[in-house]
Backbone as JSON Lines, residues from 0, in Angstrom:
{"i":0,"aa":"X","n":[143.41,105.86,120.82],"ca":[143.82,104.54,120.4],"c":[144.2,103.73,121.64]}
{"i":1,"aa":"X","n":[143.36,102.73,121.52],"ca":[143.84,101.68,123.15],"c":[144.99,100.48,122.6]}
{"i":2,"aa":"X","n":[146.31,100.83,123.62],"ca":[147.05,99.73,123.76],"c":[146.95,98.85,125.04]}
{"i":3,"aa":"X","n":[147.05,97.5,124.78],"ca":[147.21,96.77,125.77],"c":[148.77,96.68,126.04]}
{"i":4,"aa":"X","n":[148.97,97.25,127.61],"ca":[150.34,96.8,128.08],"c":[150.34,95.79,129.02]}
{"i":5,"aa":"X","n":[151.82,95.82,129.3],"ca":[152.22,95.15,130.93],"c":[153.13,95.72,132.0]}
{"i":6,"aa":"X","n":[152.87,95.99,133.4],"ca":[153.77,96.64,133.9],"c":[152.9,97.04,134.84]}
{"i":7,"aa":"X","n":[153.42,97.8,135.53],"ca":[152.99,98.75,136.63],"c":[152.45,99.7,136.72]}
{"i":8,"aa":"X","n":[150.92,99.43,136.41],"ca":[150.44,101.14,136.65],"c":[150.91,102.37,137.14]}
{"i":9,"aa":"X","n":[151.41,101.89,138.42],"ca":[151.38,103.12,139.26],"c":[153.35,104.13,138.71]}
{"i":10,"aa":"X","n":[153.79,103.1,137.37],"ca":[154.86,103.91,136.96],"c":[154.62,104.43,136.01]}
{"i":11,"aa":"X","n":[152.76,104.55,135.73],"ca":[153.03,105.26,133.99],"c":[153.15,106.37,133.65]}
{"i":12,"aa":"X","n":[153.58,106.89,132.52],"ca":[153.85,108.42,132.59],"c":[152.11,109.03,131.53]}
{"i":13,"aa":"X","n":[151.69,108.13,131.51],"ca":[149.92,109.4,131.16],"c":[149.98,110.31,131.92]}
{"i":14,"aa":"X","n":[149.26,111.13,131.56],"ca":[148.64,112.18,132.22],"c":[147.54,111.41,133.17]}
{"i":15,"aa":"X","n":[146.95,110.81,133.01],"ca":[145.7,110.54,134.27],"c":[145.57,108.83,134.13]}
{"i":16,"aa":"X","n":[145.27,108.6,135.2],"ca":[144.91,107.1,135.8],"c":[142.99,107.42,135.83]}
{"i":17,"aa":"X","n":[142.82,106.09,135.55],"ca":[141.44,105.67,135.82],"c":[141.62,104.43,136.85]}
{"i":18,"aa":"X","n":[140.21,104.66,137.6],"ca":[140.71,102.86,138.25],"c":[138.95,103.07,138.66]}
{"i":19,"aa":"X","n":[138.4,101.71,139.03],"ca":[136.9,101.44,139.29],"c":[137.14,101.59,141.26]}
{"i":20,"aa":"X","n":[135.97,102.22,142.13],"ca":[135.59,102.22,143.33],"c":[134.24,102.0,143.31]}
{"i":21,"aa":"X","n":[134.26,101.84,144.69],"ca":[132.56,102.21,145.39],"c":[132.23,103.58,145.7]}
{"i":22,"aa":"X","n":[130.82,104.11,145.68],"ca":[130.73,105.51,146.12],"c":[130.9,105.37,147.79]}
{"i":23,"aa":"X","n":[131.3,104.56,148.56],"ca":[131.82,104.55,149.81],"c":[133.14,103.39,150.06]}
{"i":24,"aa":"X","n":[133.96,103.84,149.37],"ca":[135.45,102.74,149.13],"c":[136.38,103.83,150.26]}
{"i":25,"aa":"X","n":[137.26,102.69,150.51],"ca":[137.79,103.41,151.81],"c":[139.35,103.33,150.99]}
{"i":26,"aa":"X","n":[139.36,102.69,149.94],"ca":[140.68,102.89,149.27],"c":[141.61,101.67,150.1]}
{"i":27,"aa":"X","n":[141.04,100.65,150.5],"ca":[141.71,99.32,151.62],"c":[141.55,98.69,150.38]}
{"i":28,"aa":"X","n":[142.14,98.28,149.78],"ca":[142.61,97.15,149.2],"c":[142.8,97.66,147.58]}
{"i":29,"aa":"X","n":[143.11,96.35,145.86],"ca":[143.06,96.61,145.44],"c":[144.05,97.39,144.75]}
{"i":30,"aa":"X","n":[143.78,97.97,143.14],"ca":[144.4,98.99,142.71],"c":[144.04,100.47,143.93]}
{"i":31,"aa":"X","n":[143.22,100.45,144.45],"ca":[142.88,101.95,145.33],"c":[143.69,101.74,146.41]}
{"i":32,"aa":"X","n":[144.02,101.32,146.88],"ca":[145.25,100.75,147.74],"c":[146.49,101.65,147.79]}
{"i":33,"aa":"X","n":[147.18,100.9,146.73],"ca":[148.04,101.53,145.65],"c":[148.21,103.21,145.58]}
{"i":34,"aa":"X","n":[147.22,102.99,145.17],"ca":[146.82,104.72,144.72],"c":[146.8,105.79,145.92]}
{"i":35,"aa":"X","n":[146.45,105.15,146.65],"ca":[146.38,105.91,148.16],"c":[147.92,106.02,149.42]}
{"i":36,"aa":"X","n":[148.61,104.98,148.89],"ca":[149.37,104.81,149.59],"c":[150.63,105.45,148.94]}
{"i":37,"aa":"X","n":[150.28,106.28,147.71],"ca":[151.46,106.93,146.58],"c":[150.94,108.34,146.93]}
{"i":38,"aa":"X","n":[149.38,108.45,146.82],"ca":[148.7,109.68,146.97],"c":[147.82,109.82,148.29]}
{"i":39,"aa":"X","n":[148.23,110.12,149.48],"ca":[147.6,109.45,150.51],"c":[146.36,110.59,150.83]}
{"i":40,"aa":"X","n":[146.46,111.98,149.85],"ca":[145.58,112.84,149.84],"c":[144.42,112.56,149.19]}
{"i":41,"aa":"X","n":[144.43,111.74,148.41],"ca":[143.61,111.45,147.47],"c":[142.06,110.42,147.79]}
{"i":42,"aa":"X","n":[142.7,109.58,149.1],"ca":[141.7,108.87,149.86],"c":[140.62,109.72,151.0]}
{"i":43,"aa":"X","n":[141.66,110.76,151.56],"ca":[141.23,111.54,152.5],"c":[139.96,112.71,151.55]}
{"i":44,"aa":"X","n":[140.09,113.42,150.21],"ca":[139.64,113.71,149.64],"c":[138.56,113.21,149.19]}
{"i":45,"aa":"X","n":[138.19,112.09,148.85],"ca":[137.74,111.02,147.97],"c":[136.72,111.23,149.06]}
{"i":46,"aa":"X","n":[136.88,110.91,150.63],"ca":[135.97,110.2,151.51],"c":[135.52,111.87,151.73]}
{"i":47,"aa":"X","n":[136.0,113.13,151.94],"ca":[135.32,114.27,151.81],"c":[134.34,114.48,151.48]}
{"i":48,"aa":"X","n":[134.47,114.03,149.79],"ca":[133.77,114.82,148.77],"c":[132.59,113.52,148.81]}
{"i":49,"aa":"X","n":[132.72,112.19,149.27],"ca":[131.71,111.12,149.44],"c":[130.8,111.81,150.41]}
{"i":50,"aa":"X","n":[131.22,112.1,151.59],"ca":[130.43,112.66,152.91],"c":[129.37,114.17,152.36]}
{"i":51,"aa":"X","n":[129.88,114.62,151.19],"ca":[129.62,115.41,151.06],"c":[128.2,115.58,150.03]}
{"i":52,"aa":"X","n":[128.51,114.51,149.21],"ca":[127.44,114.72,147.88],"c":[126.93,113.24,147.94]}
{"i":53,"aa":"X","n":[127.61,112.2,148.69],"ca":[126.96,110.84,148.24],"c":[126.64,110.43,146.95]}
{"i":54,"aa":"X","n":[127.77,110.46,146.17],"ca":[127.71,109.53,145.0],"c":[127.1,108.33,145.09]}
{"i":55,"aa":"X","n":[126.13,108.13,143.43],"ca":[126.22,107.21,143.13],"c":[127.05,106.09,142.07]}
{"i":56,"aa":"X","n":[126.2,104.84,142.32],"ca":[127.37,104.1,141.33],"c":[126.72,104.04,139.61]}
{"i":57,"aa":"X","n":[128.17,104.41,139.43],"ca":[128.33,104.48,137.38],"c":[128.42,106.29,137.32]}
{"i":58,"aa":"X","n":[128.91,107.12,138.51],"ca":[129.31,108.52,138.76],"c":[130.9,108.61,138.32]}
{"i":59,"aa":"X","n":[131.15,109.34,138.31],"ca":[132.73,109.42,138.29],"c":[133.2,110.64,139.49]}
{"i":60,"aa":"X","n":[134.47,110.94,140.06],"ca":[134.54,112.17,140.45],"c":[136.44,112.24,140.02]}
{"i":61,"aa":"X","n":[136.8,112.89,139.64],"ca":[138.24,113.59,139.45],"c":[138.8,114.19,140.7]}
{"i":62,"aa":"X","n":[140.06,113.48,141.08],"ca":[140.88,114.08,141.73],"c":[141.98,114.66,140.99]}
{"i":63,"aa":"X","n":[142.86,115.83,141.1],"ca":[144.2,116.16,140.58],"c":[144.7,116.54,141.76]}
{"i":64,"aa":"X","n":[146.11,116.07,141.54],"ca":[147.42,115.59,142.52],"c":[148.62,116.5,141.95]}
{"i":65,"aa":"X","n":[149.61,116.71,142.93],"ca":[150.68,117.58,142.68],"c":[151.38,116.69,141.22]}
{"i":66,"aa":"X","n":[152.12,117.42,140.86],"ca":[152.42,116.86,139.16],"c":[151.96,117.14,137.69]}
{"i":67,"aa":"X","n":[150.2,117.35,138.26],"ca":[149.59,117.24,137.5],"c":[149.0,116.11,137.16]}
{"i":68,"aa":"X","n":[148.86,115.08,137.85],"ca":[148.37,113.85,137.55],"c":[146.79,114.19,137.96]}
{"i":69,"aa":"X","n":[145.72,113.42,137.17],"ca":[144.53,113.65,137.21],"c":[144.22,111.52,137.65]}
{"i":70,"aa":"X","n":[143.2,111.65,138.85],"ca":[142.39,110.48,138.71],"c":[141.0,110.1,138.6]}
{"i":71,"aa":"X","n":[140.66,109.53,137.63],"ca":[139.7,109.15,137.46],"c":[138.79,108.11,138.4]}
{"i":72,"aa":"X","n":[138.19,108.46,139.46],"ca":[137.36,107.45,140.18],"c":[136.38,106.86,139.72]}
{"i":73,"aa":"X","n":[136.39,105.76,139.23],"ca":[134.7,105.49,138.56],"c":[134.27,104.71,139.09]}
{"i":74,"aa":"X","n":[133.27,104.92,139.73],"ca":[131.96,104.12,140.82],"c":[131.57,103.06,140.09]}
{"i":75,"aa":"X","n":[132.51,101.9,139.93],"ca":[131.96,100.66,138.97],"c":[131.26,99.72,139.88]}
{"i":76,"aa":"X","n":[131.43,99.69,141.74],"ca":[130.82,98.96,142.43],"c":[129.88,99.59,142.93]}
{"i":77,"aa":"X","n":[128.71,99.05,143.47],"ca":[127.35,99.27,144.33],"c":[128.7,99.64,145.9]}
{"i":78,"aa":"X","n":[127.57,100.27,146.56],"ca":[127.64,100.5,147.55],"c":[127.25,101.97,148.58]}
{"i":79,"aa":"X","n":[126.63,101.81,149.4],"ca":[125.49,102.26,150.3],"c":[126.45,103.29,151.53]}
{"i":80,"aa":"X","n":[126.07,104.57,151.71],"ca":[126.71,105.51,152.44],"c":[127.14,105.85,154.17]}
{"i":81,"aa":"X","n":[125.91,104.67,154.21],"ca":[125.67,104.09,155.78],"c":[126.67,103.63,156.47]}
{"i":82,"aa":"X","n":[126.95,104.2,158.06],"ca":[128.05,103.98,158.64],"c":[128.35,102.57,158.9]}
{"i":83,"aa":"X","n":[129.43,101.88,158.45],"ca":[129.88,100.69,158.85],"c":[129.7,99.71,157.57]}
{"i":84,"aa":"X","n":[128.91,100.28,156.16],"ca":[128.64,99.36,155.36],"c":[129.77,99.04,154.29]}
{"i":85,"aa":"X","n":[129.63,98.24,153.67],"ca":[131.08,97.52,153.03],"c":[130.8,98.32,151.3]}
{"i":86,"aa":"X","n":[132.09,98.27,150.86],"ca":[131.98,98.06,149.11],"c":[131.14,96.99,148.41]}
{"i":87,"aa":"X","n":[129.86,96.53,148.02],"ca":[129.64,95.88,146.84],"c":[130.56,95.37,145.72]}
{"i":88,"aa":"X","n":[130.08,94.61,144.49],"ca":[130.61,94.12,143.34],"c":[130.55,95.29,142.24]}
{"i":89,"aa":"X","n":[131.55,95.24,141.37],"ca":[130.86,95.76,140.05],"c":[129.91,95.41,139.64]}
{"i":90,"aa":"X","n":[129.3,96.89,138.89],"ca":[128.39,95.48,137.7],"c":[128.54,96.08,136.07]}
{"i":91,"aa":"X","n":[128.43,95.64,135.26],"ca":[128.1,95.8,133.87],"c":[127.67,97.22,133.49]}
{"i":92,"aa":"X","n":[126.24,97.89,133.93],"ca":[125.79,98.75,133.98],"c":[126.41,99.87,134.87]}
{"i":93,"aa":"X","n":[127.07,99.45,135.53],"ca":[127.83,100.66,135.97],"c":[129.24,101.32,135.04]}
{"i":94,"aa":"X","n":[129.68,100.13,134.91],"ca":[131.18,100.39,134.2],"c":[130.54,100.92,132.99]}
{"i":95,"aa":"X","n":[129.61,100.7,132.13],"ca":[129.28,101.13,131.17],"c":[128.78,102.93,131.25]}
{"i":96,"aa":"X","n":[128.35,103.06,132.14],"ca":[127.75,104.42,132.43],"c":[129.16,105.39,133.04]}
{"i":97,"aa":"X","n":[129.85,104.59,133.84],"ca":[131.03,105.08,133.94],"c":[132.48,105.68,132.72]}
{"i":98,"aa":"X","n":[132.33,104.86,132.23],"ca":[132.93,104.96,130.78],"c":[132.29,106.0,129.63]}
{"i":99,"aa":"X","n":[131.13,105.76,129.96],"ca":[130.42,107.03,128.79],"c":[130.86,108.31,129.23]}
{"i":100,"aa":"X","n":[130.89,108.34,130.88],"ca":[130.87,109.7,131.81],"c":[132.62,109.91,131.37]}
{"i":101,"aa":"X","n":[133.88,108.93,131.54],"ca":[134.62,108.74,131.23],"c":[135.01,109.75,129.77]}
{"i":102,"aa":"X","n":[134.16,109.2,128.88],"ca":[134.39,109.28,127.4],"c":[134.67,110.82,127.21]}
{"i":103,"aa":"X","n":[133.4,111.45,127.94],"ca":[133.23,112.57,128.2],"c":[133.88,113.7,129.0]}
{"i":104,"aa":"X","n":[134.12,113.21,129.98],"ca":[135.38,114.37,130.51],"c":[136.68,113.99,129.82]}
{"i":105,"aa":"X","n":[137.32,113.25,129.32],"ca":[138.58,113.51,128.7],"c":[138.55,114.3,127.25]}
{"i":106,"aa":"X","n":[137.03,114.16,126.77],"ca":[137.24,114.99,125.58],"c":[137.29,116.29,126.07]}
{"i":107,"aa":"X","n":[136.4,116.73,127.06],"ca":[136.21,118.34,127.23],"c":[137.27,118.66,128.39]}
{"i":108,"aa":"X","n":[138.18,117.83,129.07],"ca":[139.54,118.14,130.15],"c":[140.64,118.37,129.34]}
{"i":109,"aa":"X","n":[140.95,117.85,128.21],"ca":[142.45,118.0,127.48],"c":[142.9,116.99,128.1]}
{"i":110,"aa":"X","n":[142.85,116.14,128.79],"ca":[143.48,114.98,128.81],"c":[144.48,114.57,127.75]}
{"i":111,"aa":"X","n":[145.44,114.38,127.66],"ca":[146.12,113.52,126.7],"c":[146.82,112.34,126.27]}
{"i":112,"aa":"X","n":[146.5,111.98,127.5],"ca":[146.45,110.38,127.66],"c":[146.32,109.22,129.15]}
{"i":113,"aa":"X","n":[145.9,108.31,128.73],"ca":[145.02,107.67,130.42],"c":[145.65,106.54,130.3]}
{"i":114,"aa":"X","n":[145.79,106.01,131.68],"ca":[146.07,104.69,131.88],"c":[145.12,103.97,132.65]}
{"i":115,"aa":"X","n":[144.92,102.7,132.55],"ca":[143.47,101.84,133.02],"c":[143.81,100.61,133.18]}
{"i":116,"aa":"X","n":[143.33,99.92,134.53],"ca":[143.73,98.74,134.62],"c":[142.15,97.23,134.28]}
{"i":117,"aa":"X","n":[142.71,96.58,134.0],"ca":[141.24,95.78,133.94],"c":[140.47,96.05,134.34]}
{"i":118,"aa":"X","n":[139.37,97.08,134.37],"ca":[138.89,97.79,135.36],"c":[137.99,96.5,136.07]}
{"i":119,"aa":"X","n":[137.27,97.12,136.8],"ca":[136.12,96.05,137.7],"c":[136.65,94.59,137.86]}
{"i":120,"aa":"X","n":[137.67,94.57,137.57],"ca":[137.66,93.26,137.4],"c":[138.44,92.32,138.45]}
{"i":121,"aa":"X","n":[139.06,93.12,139.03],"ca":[139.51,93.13,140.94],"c":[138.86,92.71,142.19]}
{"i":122,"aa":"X","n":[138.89,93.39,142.8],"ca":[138.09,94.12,143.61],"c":[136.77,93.32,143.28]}
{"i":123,"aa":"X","n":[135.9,94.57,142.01],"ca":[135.08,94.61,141.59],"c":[133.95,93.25,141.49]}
{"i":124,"aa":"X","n":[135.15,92.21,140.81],"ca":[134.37,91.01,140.52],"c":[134.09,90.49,139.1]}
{"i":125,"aa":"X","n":[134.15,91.3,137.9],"ca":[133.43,91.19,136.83],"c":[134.57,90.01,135.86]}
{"i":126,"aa":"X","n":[134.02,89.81,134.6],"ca":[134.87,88.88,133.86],"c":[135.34,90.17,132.8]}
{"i":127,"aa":"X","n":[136.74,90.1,132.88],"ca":[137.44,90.76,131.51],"c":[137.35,90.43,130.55]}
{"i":128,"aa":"X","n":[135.55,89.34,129.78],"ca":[135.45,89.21,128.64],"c":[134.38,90.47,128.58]}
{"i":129,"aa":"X","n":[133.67,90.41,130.08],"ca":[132.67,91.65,129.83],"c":[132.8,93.02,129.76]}
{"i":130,"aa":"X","n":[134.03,93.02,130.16],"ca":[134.29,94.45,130.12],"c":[135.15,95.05,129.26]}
{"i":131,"aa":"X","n":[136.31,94.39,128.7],"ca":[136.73,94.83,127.63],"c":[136.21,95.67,125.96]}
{"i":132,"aa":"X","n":[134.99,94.73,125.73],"ca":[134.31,95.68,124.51],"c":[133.53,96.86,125.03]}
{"i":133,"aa":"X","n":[133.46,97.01,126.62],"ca":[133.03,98.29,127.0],"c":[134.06,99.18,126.78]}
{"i":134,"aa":"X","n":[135.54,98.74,127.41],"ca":[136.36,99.83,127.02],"c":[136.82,100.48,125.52]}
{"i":135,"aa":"X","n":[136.53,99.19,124.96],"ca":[137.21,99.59,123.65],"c":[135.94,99.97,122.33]}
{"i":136,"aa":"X","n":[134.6,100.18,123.19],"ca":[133.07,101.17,122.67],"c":[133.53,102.08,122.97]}
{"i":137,"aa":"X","n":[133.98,102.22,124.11],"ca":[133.73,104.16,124.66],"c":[135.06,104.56,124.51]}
{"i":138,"aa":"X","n":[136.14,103.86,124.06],"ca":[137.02,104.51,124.56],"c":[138.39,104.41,122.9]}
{"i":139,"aa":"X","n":[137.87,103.27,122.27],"ca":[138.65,103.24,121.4],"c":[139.2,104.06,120.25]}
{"i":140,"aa":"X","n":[138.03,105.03,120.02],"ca":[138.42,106.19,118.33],"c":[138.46,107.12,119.59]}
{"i":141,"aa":"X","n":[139.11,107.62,120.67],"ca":[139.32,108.71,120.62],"c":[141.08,109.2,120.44]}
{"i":142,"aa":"X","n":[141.32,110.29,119.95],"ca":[142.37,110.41,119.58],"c":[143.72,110.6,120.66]}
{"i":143,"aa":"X","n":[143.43,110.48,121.53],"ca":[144.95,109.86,122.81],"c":[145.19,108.6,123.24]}
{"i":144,"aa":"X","n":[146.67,108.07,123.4],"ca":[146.75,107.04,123.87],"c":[146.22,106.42,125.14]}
{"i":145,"aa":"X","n":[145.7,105.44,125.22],"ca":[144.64,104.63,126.47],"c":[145.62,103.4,126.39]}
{"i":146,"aa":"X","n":[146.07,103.33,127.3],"ca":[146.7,102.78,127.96],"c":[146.36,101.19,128.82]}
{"i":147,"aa":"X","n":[146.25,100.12,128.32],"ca":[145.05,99.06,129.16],"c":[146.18,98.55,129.76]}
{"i":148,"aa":"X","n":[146.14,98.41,131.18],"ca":[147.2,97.33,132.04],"c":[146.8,96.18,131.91]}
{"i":149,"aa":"X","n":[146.89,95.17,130.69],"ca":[146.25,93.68,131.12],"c":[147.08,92.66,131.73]}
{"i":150,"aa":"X","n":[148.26,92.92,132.49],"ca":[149.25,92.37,132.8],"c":[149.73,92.88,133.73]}
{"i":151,"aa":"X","n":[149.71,92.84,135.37],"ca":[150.3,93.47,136.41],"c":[151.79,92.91,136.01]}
{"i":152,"aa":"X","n":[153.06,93.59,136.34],"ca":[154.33,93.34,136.4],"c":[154.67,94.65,137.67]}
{"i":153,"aa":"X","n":[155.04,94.29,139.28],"ca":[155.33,95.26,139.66],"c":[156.67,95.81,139.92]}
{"i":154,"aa":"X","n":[156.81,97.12,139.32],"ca":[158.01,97.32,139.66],"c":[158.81,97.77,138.39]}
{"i":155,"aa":"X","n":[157.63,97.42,137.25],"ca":[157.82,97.72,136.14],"c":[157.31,98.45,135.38]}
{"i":156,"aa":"X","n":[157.72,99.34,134.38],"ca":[157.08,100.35,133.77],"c":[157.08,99.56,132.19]}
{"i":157,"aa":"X","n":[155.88,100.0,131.85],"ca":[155.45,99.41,130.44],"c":[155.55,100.15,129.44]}
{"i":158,"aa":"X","n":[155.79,99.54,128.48],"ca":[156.1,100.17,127.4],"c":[154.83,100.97,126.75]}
{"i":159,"aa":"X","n":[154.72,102.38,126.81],"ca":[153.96,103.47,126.15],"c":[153.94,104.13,125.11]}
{"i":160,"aa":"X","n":[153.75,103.58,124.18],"ca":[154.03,104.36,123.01],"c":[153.22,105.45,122.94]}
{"i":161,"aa":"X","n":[153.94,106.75,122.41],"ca":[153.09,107.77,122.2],"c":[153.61,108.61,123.55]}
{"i":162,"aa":"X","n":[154.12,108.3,124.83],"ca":[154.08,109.62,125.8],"c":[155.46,109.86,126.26]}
C-alpha cells in the first residue's frame, strides 16, 4: 500500500530506501548525495560493482548496509561507462523497467517496507505527473508499506504508518 509522506528520507525507519542513479553516478549530488554521505560505503561499492559488470539503465543493483538497511539503486538515468563521461536524464522507459525489476526483488527479498522519493524526478529530470502512475502500477497492491517522499522537509521524520 503506497502512502504519500513528508519529511526526510534519510530518517525513515523502512527497511530499504529506493532512489533513481546512472549506471556511472558518482553519488555527487541529489538524493545520492545524501545517501553517500550517511553511507559513505555504499558509493565506493556502487562504483566497484559499476567497474565491474557495467550496468545498464532500467537495471537495479542492491546494496545492504550495517543495520540492515537495504538500497535500492535504480538506473533511471542513461549514462555511458567511459572515463570522464557525465550522468544523463531519466527517462520513462527506464523507471518503468526499473520498477518492474523493483516489483520483483521485494517480493522474493522479504522486504517489508520501502521508502522512495519522487523518483527521477531530481537529478533525473522527469515530470512527477509521469512517473507517479508508474509507481503506483508496479508498486501499489503489494502488501508492505511504500512509503512516497512527495515533500522534502529536512530534518524531519514523516509520519509512517505501519513501521
Amino acid at each position: 500500500m503506497i502512502h504519500e509522506v513528508s519529511g526526510d528520507l534519510l530518517l525513515t525507519k523502512a527497511q530499504a530506501i529506493a532512489h533513481g542513479v546512472a549506471p556511472n553516478d558518482h553519488f555527487d549530488s541529489g538524493l545520492a548525495l545524501s545517501l553517500r554521505e550517511n553511507w559513505p560505503s555504499l558509493a565506493k561499492d556502487f562504483r566497484h560493482y559499476a567497474h565491474q559488470t557495467h550496468p545498464k539503465p532500467g537495471e537495479l543493483w542492491i546494496w545492504s548496509g550495517v543495520g540492515g538497511i537495504r538500497i535500492f539503486n535504480l538506473m533511471t538515468q542513461e549514462g555511458d561507462h567511459g572515463h570522464g563521461t557525465k550522468a544523463g536524464k531519466a527517462t520513462v522507459a527506464n523507471v518503468n523497467h526499473c520498477l518492474k525489476r523493483l516489483r520483483h526483488d521485494i517480493e522474493t527479498s522479504g522486504i517489508k517496507s520501502l521508502a522512495i522519493p519522487k523518483l527521477a524526478t531530481g537529478v533525473g529530470g522527469l515530470d512527477w505527473a509521469d512517473v507517479k502512475p508508474l509507481i503506483h502500477q508496479h508498486l501499489d497492491d503489494l502488501s508492505i508499506p511504500i512509503f512516497v517522499y512527495t515533500t522534502y522537509k529536512k530534518g524531519e521524520a514523516a509520519a509512517e504508518p505501519g513501521v
